[in-house]
Structures are given as C-alpha cells and as structure tokens.
C-alpha positions as CSV (number, residue, x, y, z in Angstrom):
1,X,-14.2,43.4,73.4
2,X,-12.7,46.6,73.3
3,X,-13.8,49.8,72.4
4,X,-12.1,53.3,71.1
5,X,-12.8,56.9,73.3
6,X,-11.3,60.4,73.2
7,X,-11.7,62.4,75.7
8,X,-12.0,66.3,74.9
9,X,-12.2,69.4,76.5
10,X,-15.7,71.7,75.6
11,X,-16.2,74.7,75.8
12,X,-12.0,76.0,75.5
13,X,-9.4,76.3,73.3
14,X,-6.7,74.9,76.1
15,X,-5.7,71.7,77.6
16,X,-7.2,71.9,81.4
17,X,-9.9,74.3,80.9
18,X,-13.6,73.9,79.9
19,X,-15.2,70.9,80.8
20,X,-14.0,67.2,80.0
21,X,-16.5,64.6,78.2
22,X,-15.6,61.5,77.2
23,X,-17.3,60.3,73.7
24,X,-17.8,56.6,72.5
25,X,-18.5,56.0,68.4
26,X,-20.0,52.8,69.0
27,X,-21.5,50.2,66.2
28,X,-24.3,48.9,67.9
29,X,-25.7,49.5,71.7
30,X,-24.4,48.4,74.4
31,X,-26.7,47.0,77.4
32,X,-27.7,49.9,80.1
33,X,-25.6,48.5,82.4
34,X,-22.7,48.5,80.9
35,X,-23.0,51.7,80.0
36,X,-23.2,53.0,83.2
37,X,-20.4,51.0,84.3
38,X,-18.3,52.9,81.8
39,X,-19.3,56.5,82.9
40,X,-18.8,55.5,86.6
41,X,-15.2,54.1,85.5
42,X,-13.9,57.4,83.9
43,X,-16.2,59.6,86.5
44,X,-16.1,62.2,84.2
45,X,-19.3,64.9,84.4
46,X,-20.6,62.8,81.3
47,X,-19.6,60.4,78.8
48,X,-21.8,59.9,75.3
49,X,-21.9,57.3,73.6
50,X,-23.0,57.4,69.5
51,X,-24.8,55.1,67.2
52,X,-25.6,55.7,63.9
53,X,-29.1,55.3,62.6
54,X,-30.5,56.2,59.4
55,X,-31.0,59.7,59.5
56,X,-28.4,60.8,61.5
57,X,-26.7,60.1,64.8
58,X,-28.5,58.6,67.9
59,X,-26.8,60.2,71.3
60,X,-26.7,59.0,74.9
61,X,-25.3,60.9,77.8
62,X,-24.2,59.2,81.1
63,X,-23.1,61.0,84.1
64,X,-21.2,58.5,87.0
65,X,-24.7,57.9,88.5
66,X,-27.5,58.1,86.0
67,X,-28.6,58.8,82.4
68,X,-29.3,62.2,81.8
69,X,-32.0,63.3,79.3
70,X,-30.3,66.3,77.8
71,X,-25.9,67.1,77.9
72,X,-24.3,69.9,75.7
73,X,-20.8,69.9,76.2
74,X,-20.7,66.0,75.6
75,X,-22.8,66.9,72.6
76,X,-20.2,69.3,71.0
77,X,-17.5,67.0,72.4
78,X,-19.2,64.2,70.4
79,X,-19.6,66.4,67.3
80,X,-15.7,67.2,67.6
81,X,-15.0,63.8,67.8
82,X,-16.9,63.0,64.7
83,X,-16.0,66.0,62.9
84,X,-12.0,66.1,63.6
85,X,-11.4,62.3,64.5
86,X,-13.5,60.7,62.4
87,X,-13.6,62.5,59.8
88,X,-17.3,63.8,59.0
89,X,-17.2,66.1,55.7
90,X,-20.8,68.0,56.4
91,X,-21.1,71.4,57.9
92,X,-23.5,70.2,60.4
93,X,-24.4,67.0,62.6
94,X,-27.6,65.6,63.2
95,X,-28.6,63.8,67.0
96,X,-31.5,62.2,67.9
97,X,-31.6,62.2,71.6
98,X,-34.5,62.0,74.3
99,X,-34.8,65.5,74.6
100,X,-35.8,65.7,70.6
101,X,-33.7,66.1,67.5
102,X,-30.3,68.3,68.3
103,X,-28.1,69.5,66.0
104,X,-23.6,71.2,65.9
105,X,-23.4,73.2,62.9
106,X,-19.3,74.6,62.5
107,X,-18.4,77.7,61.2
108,X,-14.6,77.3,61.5
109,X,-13.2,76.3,64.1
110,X,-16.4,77.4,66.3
111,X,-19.4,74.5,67.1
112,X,-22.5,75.9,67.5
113,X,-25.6,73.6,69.4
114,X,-29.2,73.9,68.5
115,X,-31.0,73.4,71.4
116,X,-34.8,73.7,72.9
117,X,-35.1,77.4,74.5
118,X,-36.9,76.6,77.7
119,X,-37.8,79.9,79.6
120,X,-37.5,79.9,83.3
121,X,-40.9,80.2,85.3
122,X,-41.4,82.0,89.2
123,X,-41.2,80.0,92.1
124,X,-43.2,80.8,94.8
125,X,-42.0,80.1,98.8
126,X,-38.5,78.3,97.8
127,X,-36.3,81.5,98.6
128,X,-35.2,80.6,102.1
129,X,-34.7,76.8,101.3
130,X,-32.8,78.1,98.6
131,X,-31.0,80.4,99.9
132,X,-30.3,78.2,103.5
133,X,-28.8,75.5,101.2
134,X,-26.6,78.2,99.0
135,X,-25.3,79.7,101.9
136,X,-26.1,83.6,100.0
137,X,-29.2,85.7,99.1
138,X,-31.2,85.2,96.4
139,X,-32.7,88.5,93.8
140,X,-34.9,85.9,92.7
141,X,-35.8,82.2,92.6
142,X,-37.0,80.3,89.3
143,X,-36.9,76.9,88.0
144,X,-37.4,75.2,84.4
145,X,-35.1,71.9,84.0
146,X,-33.4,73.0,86.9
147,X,-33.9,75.4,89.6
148,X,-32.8,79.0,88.3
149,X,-31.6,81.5,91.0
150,X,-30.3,85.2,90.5
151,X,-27.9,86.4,92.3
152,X,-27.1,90.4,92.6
153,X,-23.4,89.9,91.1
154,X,-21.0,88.1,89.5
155,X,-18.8,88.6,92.5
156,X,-22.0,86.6,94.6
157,X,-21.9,84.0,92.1
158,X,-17.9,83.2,92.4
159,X,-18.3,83.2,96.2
160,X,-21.1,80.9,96.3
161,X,-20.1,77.5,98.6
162,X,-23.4,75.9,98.6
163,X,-23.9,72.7,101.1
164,X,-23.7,70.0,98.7
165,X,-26.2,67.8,100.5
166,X,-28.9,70.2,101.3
167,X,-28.9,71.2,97.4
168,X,-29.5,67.3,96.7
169,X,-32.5,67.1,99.1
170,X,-34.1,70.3,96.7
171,X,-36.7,68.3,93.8
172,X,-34.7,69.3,90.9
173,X,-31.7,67.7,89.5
174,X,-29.4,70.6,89.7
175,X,-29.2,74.7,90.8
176,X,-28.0,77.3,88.2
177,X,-26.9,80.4,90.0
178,X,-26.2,83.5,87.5
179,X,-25.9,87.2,87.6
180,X,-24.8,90.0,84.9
181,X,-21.4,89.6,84.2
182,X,-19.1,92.1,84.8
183,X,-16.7,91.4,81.5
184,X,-19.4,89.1,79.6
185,X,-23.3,89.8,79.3
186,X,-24.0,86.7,82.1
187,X,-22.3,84.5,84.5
188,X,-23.0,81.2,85.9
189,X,-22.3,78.2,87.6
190,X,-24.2,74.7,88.1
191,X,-24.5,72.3,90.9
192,X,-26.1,69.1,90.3
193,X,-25.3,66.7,93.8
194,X,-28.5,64.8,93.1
195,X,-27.2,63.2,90.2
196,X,-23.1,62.2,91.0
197,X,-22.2,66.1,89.9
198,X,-21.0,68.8,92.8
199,X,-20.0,71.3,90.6
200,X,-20.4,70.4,86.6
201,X,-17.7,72.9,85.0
202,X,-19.6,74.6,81.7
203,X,-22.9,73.2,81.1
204,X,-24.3,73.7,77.5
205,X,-27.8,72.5,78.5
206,X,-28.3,75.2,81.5
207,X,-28.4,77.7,78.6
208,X,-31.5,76.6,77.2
209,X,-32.7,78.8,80.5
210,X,-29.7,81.4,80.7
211,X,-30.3,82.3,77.2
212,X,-34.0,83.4,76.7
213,X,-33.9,84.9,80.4
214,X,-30.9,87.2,79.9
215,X,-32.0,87.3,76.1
216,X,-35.7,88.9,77.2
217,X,-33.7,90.9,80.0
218,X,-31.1,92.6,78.6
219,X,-32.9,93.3,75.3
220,X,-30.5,91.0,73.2
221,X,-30.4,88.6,70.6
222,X,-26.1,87.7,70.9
223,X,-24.3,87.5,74.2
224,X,-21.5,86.0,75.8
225,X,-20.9,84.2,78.8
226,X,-18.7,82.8,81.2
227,X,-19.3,79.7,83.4
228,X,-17.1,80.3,86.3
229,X,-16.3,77.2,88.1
230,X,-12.4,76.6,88.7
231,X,-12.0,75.4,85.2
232,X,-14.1,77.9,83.3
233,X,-15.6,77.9,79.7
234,X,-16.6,81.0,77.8
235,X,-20.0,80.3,75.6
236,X,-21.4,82.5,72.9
237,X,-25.2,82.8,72.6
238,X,-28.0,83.7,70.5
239,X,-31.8,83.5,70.6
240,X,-33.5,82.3,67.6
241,X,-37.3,82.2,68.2
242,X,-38.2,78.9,70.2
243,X,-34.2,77.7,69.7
244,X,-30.9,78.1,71.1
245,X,-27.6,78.3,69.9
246,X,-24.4,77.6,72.1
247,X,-21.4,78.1,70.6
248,X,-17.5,76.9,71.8
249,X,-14.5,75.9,70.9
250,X,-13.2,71.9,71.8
251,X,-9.9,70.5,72.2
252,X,-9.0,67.1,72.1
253,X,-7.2,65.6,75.2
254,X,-6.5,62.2,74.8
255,X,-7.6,59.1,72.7
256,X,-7.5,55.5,74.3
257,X,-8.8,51.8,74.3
258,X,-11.2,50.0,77.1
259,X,-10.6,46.6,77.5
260,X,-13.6,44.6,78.4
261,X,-13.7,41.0,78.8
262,X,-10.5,38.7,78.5
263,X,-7.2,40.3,78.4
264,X,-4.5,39.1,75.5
C-alpha cells in the first residue's frame, strides 16, 4: 500500500516558520493503529488524515502519542492541501470532526477557521502549582480546554522555560501562557508535554480561549496575534457571537509517498 502526504507550513507565508502538519487525503479509513503509527513516524505536532463523506469532509488529527479531539493548524493545512493540491473549486470547506462541524473559508490567499469560542473560566488555588512548574508569576490562572495563564508581558511570556515534566503532572492536556502584545493585540505560547508536544509552535485551537478573553478584554471584535515559540506564526482574529475565526496564511513544504507493506 502506499499513500500520498504533503507536509505544509500553517500559520506563515515562509518555508521554516509557522508550524508544520502533515495531511493525508485518504479514500477509506485506516485502522487506529496504523494511524498512530504514521503520526509517531513523521513526529510532527500533528498529522490529519481526510475522508470524504457525503456532506463534506470527515478530519482526524494525530499528534506522535495520541488522538486529539480538536487541531487548527492541521485543519488549515488540510484545507491548503485540498484547496491548492487537490484542487477544490468552493470558497469554503466543510469538516466534520469530534469537536462538531468546522469549517476554512478563503478570501485570497488568507484561510480563515471557524471554530467553537470557548471562554476561559477562574481557577481557584492552582497559582503556585502553576507558577512552580512555569518557573514565572502568574496575573492570573484560568482554564477551558487547557489551562489559561496570564502573564504581565510579552517579554514574561518569551522568557518563560517551564519544567516540561511538572507541566505534564498538571490535569489538563496543555498550558497557554499569553499577555498583551507589545506590536500585536496578544501573545502566546503553548506547552502540551502530556500529550508527546513540549512546545507546539502556533496553535489554532488555543484561540478558541485567546480570542473571546482578549476579545471581552480589550473591547475588540479584530485582533492580531503572534504565537511566539522559536518558529513563530502571526494569526488574525475575530469574535463572531458563540464562533471564532482564525485566519493565516500556509505554505506548502514538501509532498511525498509512504510505503507500507512489501517494497517493489
């Protein structure tokens, strides 16, 4: 057997930057496992895989360790793929996933996600596990999909080394740390150990929080962000009642084969 993937850089305009996904068009579903073993093999943040169904496109996102219930960057990536490789002609893609029906709308060469907003609630009595396993002080502790922790800078967020192992033992899949930006309206990064991912490098699905918080805090309904791991990806935001939408730019890196099974 062997099966087609690109691999493309979200949330960028450059080779290098953003984060990398790798995205499968697949005719039928491969078993779990195998899936799984696929992710683990290119150890990318995540790779999706893409069936289509009837009324759309089904998506599945994999990190090296586990199935994850909601991705964005692999989503756009996916919707890149479809839209530039594969040609798709509509103006907008349609995913069923476990987190609900998603959708990437283009408006030239921008992608734009609609996603669930999902508002980040108070925490009560984390703050010193939190900030013990960060290694900095927290202005506040929160948590919706992940924990949710604001920090008093973007200059606090950049210098954050957290202790990889002590943020795995916390009961949430990842940490976002954010702060007002200094050149866009928010900053952030994300650190998921518990799930094969140290430092993920620009995470659509983290601003399904970051959105409505800095949305209700700053008064606005557009902003821009930066996620500033060592790669970087710039993301422009809007709140649109109980949605999302995260836009980016994607750039195709490389397109190859996986051999499975008997070699020629």
């Amino acid at each position: 057997m062997q099966l087609d993937f690109h691999q493309v850089d979200a949330f960028t305009q450059q080779p290098f930057a953003g984060n990398p996904a790798m995205v499968y068009r697949l005719d039928s579903w491969l078993a779990d496992e195998l899936m799984q073993k696929i992710a683990a093999e290119h150890n990318l943040a995540e790779t999706a895989f893409l069936v289509r169904e009837a009324q759309g496109w089904h998506i599945r996102w994999f990190t090296p360790r586990t199935e994850v219930p909601l991705c964005g960057h692999a989503t756009l990536a996916s919707a890149y793929v479809l839209f530039h490789v594969y040609g798709e002609t509509a103006s907008s893609l349609s995913f069923a996933s476990r987190s609900g029906n998603l959708t990437v709308s283009r408006e030239g060469d921008r992608l734009w996600l609609d996603f669930p907003a999902m508002m980040p609630e108070e925490q009560l009595g984390l703050t010193l596990e939190v900030e013990r396993a960060l290694g900095c002080e927290a202005v506040d502790v929160m948590a919706a999909a992940s924990l949710f922790v604001l920090l008093e800078s973007e200059q606090a967020v950049r210098q954050c080394r957290p202790n990889m192992a002590a943020l795995a033992r916390l009961p949430w899949p990842g940490v976002i740390i954010t702060a007002r930006g200094d050149h866009q309206d928010f900053v952030s990064r994300y650190f998921a150990p518990a799930i094969g991912i140290d430092e993920d490098a620009v995470t659509g699905s983290t601003h399904c929080s970051l959105i409505p918080y800095w949305s209700r805090r700053l008064v606005k309904t557009s902003l821009t962000a930066y996620q500033c791991s060592a790669r970087g990806g710039d993301l422009f935001c809007r709140m649109e009642g109980e949605r999302v939408k995260i836009g980016g730019y994607a750039t195709l890196i490389s397109s190859g084969r996986l051999l499975l099974g008997a070699q020629p």
